[in-house]
N, C-alpha and C positions, 0 to 999 in steps of 0.2 A: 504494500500500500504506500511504502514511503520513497518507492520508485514513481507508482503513478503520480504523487505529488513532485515529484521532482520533473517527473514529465512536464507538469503543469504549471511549472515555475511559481509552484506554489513552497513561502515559507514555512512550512509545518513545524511544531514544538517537537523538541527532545523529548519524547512519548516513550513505552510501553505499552500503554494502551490503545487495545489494537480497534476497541466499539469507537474513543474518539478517534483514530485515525480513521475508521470506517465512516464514520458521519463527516468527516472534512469529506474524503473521496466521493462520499454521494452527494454532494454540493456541485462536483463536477457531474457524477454521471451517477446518476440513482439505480443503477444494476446492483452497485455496490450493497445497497440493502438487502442484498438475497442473504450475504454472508455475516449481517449485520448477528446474528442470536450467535453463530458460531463464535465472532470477534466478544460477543460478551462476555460466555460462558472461557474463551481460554485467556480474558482480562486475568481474572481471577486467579489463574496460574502462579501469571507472573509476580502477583505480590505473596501468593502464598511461596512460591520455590527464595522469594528472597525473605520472607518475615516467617520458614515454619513452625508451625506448631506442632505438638504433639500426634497429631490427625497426620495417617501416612496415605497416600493415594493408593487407590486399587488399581487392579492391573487391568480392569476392561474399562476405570475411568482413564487411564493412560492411555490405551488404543483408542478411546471414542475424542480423548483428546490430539492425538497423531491425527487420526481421520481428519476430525476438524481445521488441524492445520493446511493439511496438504490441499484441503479444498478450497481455503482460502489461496494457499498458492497459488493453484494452477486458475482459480477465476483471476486473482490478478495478473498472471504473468499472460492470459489469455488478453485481459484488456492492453496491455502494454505492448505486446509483439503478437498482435491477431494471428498468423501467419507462420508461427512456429508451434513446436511443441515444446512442453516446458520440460527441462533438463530432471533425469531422476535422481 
């Protein structure tokens, strides 16, 4: 997401958060909103892998969390270079 913003010469914040980057990107192009619940749910990650707690993730939230990602990858790298395939 913080390629398509640079596509867009757009200055975006020193983020983690990937629902605010998702809601800047759907200001250019509101597709972005498909992958908006996924950007929520792996927000959340991120402050949890740096502040944890006692609470260990499970191992099918970890895969549903991977899934999550990749899907946001490949719709963005899809927006970015229509015309290729995203690298695995």
């Amino acid at each position: 997401m913080k390629g398509f913003l640079v596509q867009k010469e757009f200055d975006f914040p020193f983020t983690h958060d990937l629902e605010r980057l998702c809601v800047l990107c759907s200001e250019f192009d509101s597709s972005f909103n498909s992958v908006l619940d996924d950007c929520i749910v792996l927000t959340q990650y991120a402050s949890q892998s740096r502040y944890p707690e006692d609470e260990e993730i499970e191992e099918h939230e970890t895969e549903s969390a991977i899934h999550k990602a990749e899907r946001i990858y490949n719709f963005a790298y899809e927006i970015i270079n229509p015309k290729t395939e995203p690298p695995n």
